[in-house]
N, CA, C and O of each residue as an XYZ file, in Angstrom:
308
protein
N      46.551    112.517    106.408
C      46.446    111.398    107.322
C      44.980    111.080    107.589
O      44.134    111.837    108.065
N      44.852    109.939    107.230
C      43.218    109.316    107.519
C      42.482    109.202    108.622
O      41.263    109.041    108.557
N      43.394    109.300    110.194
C      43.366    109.578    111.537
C      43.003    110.746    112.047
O      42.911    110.882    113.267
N      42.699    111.937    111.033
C      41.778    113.146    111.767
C      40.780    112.625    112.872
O      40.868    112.927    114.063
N      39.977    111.938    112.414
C      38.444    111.573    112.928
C      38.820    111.074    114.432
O      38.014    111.249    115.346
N      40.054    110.456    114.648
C      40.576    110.293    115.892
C      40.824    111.286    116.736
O      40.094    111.702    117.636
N      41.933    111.671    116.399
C      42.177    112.954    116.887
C      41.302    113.869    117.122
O      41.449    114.478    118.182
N      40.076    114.273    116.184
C      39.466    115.162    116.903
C      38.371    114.729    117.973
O      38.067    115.494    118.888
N      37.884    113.680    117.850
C      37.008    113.036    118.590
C      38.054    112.816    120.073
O      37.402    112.965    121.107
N      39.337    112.538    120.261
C      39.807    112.749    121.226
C      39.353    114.199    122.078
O      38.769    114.490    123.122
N      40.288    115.181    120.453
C      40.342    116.640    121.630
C      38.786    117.360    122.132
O      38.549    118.000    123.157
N      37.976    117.033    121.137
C      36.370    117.218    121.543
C      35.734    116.815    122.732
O      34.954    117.588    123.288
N      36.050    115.334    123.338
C      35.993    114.708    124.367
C      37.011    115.180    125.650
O      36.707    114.920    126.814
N      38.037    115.776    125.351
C      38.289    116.222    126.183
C      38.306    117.720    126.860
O      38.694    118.124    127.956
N      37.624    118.459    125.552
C      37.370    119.842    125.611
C      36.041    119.383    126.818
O      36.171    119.554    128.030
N      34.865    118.817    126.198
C      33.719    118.369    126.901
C      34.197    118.121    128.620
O      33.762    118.825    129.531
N      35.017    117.156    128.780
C      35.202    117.091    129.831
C      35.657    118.050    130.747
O      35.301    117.969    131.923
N      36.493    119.063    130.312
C      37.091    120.040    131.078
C      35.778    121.186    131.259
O      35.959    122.146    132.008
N      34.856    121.073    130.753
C      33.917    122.161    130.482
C      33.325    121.219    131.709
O      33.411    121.613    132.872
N      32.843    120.207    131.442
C      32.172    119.802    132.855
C      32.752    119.427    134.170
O      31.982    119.009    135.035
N      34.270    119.549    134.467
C      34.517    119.560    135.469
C      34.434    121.156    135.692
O      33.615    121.567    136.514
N      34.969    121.758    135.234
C      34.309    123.577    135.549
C      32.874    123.590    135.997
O      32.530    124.318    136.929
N      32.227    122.996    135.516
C      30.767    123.145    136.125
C      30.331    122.528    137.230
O      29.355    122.685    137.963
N      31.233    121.806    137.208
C      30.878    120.295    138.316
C      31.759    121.312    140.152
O      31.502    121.030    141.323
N      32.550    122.210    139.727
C      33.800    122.399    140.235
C      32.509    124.139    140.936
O      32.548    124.861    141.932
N      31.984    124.091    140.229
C      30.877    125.602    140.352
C      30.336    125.253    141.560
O      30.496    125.711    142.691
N      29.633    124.316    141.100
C      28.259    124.078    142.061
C      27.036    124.480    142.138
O      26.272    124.489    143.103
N      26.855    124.890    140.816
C      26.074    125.970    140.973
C      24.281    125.004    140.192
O      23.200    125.536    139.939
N      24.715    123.453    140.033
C      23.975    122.780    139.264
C      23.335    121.590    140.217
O      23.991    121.155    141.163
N      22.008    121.087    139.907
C      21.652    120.852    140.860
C      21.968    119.264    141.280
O      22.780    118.900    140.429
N      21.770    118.393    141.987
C      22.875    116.915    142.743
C      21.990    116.175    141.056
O      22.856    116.265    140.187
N      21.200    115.798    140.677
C      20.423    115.305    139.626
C      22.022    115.875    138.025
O      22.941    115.316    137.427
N      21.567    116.841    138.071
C      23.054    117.375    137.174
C      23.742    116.614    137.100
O      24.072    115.747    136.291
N      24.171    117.174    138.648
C      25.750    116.627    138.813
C      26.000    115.244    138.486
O      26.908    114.828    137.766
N      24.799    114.328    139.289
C      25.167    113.050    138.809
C      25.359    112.979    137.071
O      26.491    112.680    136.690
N      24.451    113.203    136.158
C      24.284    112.846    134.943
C      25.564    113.496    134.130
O      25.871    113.031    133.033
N      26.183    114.418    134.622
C      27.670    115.233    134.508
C      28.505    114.411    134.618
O      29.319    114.119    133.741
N      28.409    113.843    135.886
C      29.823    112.902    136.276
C      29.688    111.704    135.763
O      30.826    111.252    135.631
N      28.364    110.420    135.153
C      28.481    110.201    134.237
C      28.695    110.212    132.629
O      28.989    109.246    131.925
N      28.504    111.370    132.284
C      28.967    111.756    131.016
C      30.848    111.866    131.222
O      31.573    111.244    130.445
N      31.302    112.536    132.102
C      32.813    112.908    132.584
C      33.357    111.253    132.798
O      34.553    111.377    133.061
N      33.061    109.970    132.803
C      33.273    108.762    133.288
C      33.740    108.599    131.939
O      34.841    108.177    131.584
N      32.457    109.109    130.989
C      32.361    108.032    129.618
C      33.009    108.728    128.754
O      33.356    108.110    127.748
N      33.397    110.261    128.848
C      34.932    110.876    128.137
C      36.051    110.531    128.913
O      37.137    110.473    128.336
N      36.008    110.373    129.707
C      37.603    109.495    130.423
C      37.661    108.419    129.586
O      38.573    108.290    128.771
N      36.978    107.818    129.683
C      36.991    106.255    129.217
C      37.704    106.376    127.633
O      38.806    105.929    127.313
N      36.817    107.052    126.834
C      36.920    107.437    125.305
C      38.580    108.430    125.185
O      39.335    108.469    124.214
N      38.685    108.903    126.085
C      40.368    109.681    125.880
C      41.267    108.711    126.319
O      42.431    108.790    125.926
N      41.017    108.038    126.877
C      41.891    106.885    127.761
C      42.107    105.927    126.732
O      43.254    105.529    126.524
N      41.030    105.455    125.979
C      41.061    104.536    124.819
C      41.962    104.990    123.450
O      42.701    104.373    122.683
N      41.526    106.334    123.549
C      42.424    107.030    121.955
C      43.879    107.139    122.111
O      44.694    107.134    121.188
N      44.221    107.273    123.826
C      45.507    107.365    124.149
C      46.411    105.905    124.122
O      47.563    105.907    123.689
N      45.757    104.667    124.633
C      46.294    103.549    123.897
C      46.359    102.782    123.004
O      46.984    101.732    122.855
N      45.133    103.785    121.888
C      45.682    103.043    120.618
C      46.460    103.837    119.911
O      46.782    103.272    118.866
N      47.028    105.179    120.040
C      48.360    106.092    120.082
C      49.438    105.234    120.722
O      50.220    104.473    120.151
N      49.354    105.440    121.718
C      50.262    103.901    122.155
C      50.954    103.086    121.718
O      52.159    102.837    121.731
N      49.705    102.498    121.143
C      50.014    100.857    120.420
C      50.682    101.303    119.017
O      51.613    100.792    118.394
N      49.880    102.440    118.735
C      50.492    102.262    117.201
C      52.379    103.164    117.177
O      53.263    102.802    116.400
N      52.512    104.075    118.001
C      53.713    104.002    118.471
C      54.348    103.310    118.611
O      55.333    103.526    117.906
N      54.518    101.790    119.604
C      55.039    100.666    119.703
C      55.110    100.070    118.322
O      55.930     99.217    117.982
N      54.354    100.496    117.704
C      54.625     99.603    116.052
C      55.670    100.240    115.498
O      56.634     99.600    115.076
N      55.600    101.682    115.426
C      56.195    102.358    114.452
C      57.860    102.528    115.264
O      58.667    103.371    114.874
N      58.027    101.967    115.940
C      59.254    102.381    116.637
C      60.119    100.672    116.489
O      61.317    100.447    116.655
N      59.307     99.943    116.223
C      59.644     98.356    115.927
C      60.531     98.310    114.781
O      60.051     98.254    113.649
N      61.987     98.331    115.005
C      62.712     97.884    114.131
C      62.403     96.260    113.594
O      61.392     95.700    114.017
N      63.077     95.739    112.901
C      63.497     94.069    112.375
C      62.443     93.289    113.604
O      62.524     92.063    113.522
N      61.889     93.574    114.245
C      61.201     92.543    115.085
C      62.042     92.698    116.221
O      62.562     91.691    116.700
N      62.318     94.177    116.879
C      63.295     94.439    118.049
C      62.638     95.935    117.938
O      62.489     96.609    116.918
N      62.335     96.212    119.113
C      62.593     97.607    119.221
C      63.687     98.438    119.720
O      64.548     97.984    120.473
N      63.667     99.585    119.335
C      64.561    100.326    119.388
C      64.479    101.765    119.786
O      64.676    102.808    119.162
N      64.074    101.462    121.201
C      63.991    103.044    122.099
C      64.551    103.413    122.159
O      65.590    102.776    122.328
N      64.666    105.443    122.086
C      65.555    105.365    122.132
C      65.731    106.698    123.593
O      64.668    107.252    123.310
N      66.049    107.206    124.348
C      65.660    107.865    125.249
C      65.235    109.583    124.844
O      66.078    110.291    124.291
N      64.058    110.039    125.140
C      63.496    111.266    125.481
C      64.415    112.294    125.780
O      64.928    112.239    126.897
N      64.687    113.072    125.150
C      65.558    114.280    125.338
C      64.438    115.707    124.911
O      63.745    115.837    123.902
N      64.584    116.571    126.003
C      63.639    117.744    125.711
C      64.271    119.204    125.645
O      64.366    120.099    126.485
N      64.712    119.078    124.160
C      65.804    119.642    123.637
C      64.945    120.685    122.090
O      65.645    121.363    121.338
C-alpha cells in the first residue's frame, strides 16, 4: 500500500505529541518551553486531525456502493 508515508507521519505526530504532553504535564520546563511545546502540540493536533479525515473521506468512498451507501452497523465481535 502506497499510504505508509501517511500512516506513519500520523503515528510519529502523535507519538510526539504524547511525549510533550508528559512534559508539559511535569513541569519541570521553563513558561518559554512550555509555550513553544504547546505550540508544537497545536500543530500535531492539527496534522492528526487532518490524517484522520482524510481516513474518513476515503472510507466514505470505499463503503459507496452504485452511488448509495451502504452502512452497515458496528458490531464488536
Amino acid at each position: 500500500m502506497p499510504k505508509k508515508k501517511t500512516t506513519t507521519l500520523f503515528e510519529d505526530s502523535l507519538a510526539e505529541l504524547e511525549q510533550l504532553v508528559s512534559q508539559l504535564e511535569q513541569g519541570d520546563i521553563s513558561l518559554e518551553e512550555s509555550l513553544k511545546s504547546f505550540e508544537r502540540g497545536v500543530f500535531l493536533t492539527r496534522t492528526c486531525q487532518k490524517a484522520l479525515q482524510d481516513a474518513e473521506q476515503k472510507v466514505q468512498i470505499l463503503i459507496e456502493k452504485n452511488g448509495t451507501q451502504s452502512l452497515e452497523p458496528f458490531t464488536d465481535e
